[in-house]
C-alpha positions in Angstrom: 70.5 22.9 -24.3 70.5 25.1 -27.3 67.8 23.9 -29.4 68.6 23.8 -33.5 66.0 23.3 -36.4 67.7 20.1 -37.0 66.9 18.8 -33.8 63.2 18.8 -34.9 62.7 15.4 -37.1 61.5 15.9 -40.6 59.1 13.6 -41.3 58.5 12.7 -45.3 54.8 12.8 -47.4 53.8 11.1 -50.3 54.5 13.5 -52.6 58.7 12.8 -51.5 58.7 16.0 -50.0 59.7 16.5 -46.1 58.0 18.5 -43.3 59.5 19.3 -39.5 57.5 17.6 -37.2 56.8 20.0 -35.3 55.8 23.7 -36.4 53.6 26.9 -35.4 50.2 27.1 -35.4 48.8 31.0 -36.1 45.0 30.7 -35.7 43.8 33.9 -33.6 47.3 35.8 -34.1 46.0 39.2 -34.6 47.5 40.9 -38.0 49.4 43.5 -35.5 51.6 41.0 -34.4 52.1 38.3 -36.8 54.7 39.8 -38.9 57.2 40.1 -35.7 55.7 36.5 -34.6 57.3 34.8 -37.7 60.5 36.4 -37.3 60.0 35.5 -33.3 59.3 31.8 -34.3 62.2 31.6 -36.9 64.9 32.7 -34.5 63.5 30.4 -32.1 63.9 27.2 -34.6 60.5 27.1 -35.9 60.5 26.0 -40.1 57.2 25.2 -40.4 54.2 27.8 -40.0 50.4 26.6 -40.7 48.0 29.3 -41.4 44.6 29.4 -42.6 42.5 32.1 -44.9 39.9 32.1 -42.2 42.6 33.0 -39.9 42.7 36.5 -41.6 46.6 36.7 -41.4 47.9 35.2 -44.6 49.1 38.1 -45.9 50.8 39.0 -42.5 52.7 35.3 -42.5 53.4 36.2 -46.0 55.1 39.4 -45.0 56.8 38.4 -41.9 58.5 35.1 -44.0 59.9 38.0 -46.6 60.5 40.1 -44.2 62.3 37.3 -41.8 66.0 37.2 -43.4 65.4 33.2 -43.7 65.7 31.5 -47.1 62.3 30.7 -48.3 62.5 27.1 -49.3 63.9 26.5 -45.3 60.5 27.2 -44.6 57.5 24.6 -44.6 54.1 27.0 -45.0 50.5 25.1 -45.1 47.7 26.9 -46.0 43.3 26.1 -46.2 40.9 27.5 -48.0 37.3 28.2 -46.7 33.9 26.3 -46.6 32.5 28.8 -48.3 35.0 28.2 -51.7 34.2 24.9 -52.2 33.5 23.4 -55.7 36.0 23.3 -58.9 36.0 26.6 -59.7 35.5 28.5 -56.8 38.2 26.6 -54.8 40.5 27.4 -57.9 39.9 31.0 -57.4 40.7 30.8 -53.3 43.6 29.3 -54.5 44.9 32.1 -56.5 43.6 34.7 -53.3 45.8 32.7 -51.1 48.7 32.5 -53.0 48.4 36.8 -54.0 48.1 37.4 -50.2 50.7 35.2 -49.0 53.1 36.4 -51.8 55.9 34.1 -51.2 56.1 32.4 -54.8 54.6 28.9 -53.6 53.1 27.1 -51.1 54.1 24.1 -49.7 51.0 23.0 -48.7 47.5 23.5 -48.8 44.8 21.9 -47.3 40.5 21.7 -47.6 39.5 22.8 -44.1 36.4 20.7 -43.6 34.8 18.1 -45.5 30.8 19.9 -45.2 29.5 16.1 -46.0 26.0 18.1 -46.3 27.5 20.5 -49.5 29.1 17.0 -50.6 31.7 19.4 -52.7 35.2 18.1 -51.9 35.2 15.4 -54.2 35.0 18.3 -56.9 37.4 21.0 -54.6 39.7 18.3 -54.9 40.3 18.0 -58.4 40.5 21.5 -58.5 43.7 21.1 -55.7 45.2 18.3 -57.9 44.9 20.9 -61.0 46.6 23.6 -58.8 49.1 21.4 -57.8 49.8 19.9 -61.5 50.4 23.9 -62.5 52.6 24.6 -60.2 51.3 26.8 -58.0 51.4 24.2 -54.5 53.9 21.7 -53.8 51.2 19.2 -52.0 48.3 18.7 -51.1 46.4 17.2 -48.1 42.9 17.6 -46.2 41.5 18.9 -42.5 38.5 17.7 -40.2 38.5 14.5 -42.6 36.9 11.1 -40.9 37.8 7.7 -42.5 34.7 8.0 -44.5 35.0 11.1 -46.0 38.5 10.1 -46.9 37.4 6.5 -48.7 34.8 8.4 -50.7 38.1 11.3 -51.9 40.1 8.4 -52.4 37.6 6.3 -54.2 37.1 9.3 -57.1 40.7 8.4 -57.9 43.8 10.7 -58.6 46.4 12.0 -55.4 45.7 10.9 -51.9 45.9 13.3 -49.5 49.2 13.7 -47.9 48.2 14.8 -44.3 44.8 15.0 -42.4 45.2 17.2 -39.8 42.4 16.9 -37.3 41.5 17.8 -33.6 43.9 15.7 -31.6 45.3 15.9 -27.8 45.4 13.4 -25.2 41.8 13.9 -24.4 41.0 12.6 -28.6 43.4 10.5 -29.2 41.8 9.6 -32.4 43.5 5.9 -32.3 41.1 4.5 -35.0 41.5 7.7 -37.2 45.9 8.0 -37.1 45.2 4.1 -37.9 43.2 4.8 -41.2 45.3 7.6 -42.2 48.4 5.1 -41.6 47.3 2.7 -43.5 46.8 4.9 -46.9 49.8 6.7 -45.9 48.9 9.8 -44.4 50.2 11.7 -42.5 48.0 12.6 -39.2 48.8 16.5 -38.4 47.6 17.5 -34.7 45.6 20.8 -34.5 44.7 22.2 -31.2 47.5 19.6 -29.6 46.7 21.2 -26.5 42.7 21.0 -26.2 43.4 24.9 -25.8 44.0 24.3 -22.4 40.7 23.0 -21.3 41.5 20.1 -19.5 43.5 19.3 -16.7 45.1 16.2 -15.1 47.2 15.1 -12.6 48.1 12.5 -14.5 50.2 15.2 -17.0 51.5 17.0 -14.0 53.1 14.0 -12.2 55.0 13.1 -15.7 56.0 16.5 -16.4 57.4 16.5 -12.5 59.3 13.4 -13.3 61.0 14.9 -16.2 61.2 18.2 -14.9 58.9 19.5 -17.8 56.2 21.6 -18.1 52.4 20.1 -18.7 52.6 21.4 -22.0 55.9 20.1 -23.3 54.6 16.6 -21.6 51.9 16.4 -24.2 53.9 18.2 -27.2 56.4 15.1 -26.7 53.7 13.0 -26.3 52.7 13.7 -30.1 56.3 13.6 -31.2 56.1 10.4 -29.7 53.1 9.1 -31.5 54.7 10.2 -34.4 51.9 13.0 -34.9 53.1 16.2 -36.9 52.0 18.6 -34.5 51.6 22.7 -34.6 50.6 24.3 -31.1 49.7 28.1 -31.3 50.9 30.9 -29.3 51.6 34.3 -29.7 53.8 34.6 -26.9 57.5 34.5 -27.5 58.3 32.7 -24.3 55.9 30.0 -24.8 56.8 29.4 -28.6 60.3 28.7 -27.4 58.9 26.7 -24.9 56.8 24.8 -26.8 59.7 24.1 -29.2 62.2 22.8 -26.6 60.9 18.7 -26.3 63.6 17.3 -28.2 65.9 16.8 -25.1 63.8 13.8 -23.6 61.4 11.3 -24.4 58.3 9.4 -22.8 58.8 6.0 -21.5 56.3 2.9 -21.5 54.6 3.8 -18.7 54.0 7.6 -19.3 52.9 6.8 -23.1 50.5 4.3 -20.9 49.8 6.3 -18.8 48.7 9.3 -21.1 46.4 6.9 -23.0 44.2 6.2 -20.4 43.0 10.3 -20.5 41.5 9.6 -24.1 37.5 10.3 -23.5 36.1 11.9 -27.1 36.4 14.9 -25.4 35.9 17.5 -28.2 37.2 21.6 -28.0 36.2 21.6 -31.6 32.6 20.7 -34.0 32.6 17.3 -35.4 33.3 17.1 -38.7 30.2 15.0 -39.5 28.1 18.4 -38.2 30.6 21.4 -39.3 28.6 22.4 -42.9 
């Protein structure tokens, strides 16, 4: 099968604007490579590219988007700013450093990394997203790492709620009580490290992807699809990011879905967000 962006469902936010379900995740891709990695991940069908200022390649995403020969509003970009620039004013400024670095006129997204409940500064970093966002400057606006509680006191301080949340989730944290929450309000739940970075195994996972003659790591890639989860596994490897990409010719029955659920232990490859300051 020859896989086409519009194979990969587009899934809509509050703000009426539409995101692919499933894009690339760039944390760790080294500066060297990242401009060729964009261009890698467009050809392959990729429209959707989540980068971080911690991740230290902004700029490079920037470049490689310019530099890629794709129209720029085809492409989905999300983007977070630091714990360290939290607070009205200095979250404005990271703002404005993000946007010079990544130089591609807008962002489609951007997101507050972590909550730091102990700084207790979100509530304030998010107005200054909302004031961002009323300028012009981002298209929407959304939230990582948040808990249900940390998103009823945002909410509670009035103005936007968050389009996405994107948190730790993989078959091992299946978050259940969390993508409910985020449901309800009508977030969308965004999966980072959809993959537990490899650190878990199961021969549950192998015997599905056998049935479907899939790899372990499409398995759980459709397995988020299937949960309705937007999703953004990393790689810097060309062959995997086409891999990772190519899930949308076959889907999970009942009893793999059931199956799958029955991995979910908290196990954590990340900090809690309660303890990440």
């Amino acid at each position: 099968m020859t896989f086409s962006p519009e194979m990969n469902p587009s899934i809509q936010l509050l703000n009426g604007d539409y995101m692919p379900q499933l894009g690339l995740g760039v944390y760790k891709v080294e500066q060297d490579i990242a401009v060729d990695l964009v261009r890698v991940a467009l050809d392959a069908g990729y429209r959707r590219i989540d980068t971080a200022a911690l991740y230290d390649n902004e700029a490079e995403i920037g470049a490689g988007i310019r530099k890629s020969g794709y129209d720029r509003e085809d492409i989905f970009v999300t983007t977070k700013i630091w714990n360290d620039r939290q607070g009205y004013d200095n979250a404005l400024e990271a703002i404005d450093e993000s946007l010079s670095r990544l130089n591609i006129d807008y962002v489609d997204m951007l997101l507050i990394h972590w909550p730091c409940p102990a700084k207790d500064l979100f509530v304030e970093t998010w107005a200054a997203f909302q004031d961002a966002m009323a300028d012009g400057k981002i298209r929407g606006i959304g939230v990582s790492n948040f808990k249900p509680a940390h998103l009823e006191k945002l909410i509670a301080a009035g103005g936007v709620v968050p389009a996405i949340n994107q948190v730790e989730l993989h078959p091992w944290l299946q978050q259940a009580e969390l993508r409910a929450y985020d449901d309800d309000k009508g977030i969308k739940t965004e999966a980072w490290s959809p993959l537990a970075r490899g650190r878990f195994e199961s021969d549950i996972l192998g015997k599905i992807a056998e049935k479907h003659g899939k790899s372990v790591t499409q398995v759980v890639i459709r397995w988020h699809i299937e949960l309705g989860n937007l999703v953004i596994p990393k790689s810097s490897n060309p062959d995997r990011i086409a891999e990772n990409i190519d899930v949308f010719d076959f889907s999970l029955d009942a009893d793999d879905m059931a199956a799958i659920a029955t991995l979910d232990g908290g196990g954590r490859v990340g900090p809690d967000p309660d303890d990440m300051n």
